[in-house]
N, C-alpha and C positions, 0 to 999 in steps of 0.2 A: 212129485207133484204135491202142494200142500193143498189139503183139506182145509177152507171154510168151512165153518158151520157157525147157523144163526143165534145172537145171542138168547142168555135165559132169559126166564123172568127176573134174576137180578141183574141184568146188564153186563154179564159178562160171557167169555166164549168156553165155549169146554171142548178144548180138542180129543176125538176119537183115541183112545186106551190100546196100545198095541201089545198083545199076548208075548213076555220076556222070558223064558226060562230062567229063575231066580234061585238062588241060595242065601239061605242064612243059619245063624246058628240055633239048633234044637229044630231043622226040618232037614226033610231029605232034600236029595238031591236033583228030584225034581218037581220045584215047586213052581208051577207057571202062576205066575202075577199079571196084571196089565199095569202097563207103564203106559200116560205120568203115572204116578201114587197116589198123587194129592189132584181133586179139583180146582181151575185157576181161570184165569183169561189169557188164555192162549191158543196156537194153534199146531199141529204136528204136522209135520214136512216127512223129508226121508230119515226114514229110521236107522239106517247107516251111518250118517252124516255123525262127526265129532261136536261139533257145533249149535250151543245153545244162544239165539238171541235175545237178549232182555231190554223194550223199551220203558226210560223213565216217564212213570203220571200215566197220564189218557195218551200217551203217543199211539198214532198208528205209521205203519209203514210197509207199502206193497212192495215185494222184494221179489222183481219177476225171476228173475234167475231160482229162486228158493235157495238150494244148499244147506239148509239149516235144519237137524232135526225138530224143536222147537223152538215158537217165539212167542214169547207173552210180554206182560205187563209187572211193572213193579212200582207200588205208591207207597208203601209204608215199608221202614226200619224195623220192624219188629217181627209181625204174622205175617208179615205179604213177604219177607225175606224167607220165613222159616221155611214156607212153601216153596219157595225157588230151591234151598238146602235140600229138601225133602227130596225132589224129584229129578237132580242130579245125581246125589249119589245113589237113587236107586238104578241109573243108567250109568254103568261104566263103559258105554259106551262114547259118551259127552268127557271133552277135554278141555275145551274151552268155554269161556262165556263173553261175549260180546256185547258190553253192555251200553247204549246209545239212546239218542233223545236229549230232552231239556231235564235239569235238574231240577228237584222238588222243592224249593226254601220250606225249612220248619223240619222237613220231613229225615231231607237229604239221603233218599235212597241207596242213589251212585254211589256216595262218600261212604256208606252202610258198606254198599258192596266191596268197596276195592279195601277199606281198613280190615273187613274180614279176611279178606284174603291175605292181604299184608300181616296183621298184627293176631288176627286172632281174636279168642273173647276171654276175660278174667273168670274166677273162680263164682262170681256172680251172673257167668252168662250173659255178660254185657262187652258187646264188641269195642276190641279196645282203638281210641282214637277218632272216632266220626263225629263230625259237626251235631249229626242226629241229634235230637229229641231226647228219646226214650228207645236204645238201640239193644234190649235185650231180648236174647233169644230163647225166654224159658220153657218153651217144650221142645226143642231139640235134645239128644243128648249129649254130650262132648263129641262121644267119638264119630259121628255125624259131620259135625264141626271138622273136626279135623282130619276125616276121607274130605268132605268139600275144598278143602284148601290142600291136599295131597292130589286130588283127581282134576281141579281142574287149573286151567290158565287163564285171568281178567283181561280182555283185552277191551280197555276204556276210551268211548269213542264219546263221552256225553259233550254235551254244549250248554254254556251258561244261560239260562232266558236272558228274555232282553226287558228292560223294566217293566213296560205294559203286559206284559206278560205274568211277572212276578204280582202286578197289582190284581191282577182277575183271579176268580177261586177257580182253581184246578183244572184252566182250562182244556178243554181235547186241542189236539195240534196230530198235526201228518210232519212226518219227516221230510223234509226238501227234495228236491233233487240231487243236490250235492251232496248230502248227508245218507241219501240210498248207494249213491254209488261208493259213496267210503264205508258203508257197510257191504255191502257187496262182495268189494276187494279184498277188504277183512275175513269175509267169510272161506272167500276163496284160498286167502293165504293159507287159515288155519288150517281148510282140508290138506292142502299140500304140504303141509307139516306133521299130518295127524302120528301121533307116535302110537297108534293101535288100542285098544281098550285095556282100560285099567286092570292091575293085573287079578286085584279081587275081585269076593265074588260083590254084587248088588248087596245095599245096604238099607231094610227095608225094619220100619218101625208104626206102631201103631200109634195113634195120638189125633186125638177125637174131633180136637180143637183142631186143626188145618183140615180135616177134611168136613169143610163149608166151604160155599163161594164167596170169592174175593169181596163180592160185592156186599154182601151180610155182615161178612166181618168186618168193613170200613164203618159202616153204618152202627154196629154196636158200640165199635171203639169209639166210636165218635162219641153215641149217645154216653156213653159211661163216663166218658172224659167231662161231658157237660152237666151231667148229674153229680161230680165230685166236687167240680168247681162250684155249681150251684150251692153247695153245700158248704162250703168255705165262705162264699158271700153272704150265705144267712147266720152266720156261725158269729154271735159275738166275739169282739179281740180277744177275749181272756180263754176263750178254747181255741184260737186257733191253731195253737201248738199241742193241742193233743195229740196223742201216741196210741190211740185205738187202733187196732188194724180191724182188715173183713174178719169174719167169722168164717171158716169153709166149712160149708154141709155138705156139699159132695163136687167130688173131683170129677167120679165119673160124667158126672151129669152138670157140670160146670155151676154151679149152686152155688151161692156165699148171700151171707147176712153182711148187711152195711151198718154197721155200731152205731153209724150217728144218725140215722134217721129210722133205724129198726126195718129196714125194707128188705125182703129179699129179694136177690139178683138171678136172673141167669145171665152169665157173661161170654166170650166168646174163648177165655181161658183163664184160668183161676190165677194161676201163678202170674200171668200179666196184668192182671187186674192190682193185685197187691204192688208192682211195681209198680204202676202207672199211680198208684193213692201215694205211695210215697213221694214219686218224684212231682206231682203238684204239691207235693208239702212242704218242697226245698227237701227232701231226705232222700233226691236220687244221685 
């Protein structure tokens, strides 16, 4: 039976944290966690179930059947991915991910998801191949990365929007009729395939920056991306090729100094912040 519960103050859902008996390295053996890891906009189903469902943007999708441990939301290539990373491979119980809905143009979630899984990310933590933006994952660690692409299987059921679609900002949309039932079947197959939980143990990491809600984080990203541009348009031609980076004052506490206007930030993660300044500079 999956649990609703109502959303937060940021408009997003946070499904109820199920007690995991976890291991990792430099704890004993019996560390109980609750799993997800990460706070998100999702919901938890059966906690047996192999099967993670991921809808692209504001999709929603009432899946009376359930069969799915979790199902959330995915809108951004970057921190809304790392969060999905996070909370897969703390469940080796999840084998699959089922990822459906409308594609995101700009953002290109789906394209996110299935290149990770295909190709991987380069030595700069930038997933290799997707339409994406800005598709790097710098608070993961590799090996995070590469349990996600050992544990689990993509199975890609997205749909192109239709132009009206594409012309409106971000809009919510419910998955069709036809579109539940082909996840459905999907869900169904995978359970009937499941090849049992992974054989390691849970892969749990700490990292300050994903544990925010979904909805905080779109909102900072946003604001910082339009504060950098802002600053480019006031920026006569003859700086605009400057090569200042942020200044980080503290990591723990996501802090950085912005060279071109002397302002300090708090950002929703340090390391992406610096990529995001480059890659509106042309230097991603």
């Amino acid at each position: 039976m999956t649990e609703r519960l109502p959303p937060s103050r940021e408009g997003t859902i946070t499904g109820t944290r199920i007690p995991l008996l976890m291991t990792k390295a430099g704890s004993g053996p019996d560390d109980p966690r609750e799993w997800p890891a990460v706070p998100g906009d999702y919901v938890v189903g059966d906690k047996e179930s192999p099967v993670a469902v991921l809808i692209i943007g504001r999709g929603r999708a009432d899946l009376p059947g359930g069969g799915f441990a979790i199902k959330g939301t995915l809108k951004t290539e970057n921190m809304g991915l790392e969060k999905v990373v996070t909370n897969i491979v703390a469940n080796p119980r999840l084998r699959f991910i089922i990822v459906c809905g409308k594609e995101e143009f700009g953002h290109f979630p789906a394209d996110a998801v299935n290149c990770l899984a295909r190709n991987g990310v380069d030595r700069q933590m930038r997933i290799i191949g997707p339409r994406s933006a800005i598709p790097f994952l710098c608070n993961l660690p590799p090996s995070a990365v590469e349990r996600f692409r050992e544990q689990v299987e993509v199975i890609d059921l997205v749909h192109v929007k239709e132009v009206r679609e594409i012309v409106a900002y971000d809009p919510e949309y419910l998955l069709d009729a036809d579109n539940v039932k082909e996840v459905e079947r999907a869900i169904e197959e995978c359970r009937s395939r499941d090849p049992g939980p992974f054989p390691d143990a849970p892969l749990w990491f700490e990292v300050g920056a994903l544990d925010v809600e979904g909805g905080r984080i779109a909102g900072d990203l946003n604001r910082l991306a339009d504060d950098f541009v802002g600053q480019m348009l006031r920026m006569p031609s003859e700086r605009l090729s400057t090569s200042a980076d942020i200044t980080i004052i503290s990591t723990e506490f996501r802090v950085i100094l912005d060279p071109v206007d002397g302002v300090v930030r708090t950002v929703p993660s340090v390391e992406f912040a610096g990529r995001l300044q480059k890659y509106l500079r042309g230097e991603g």
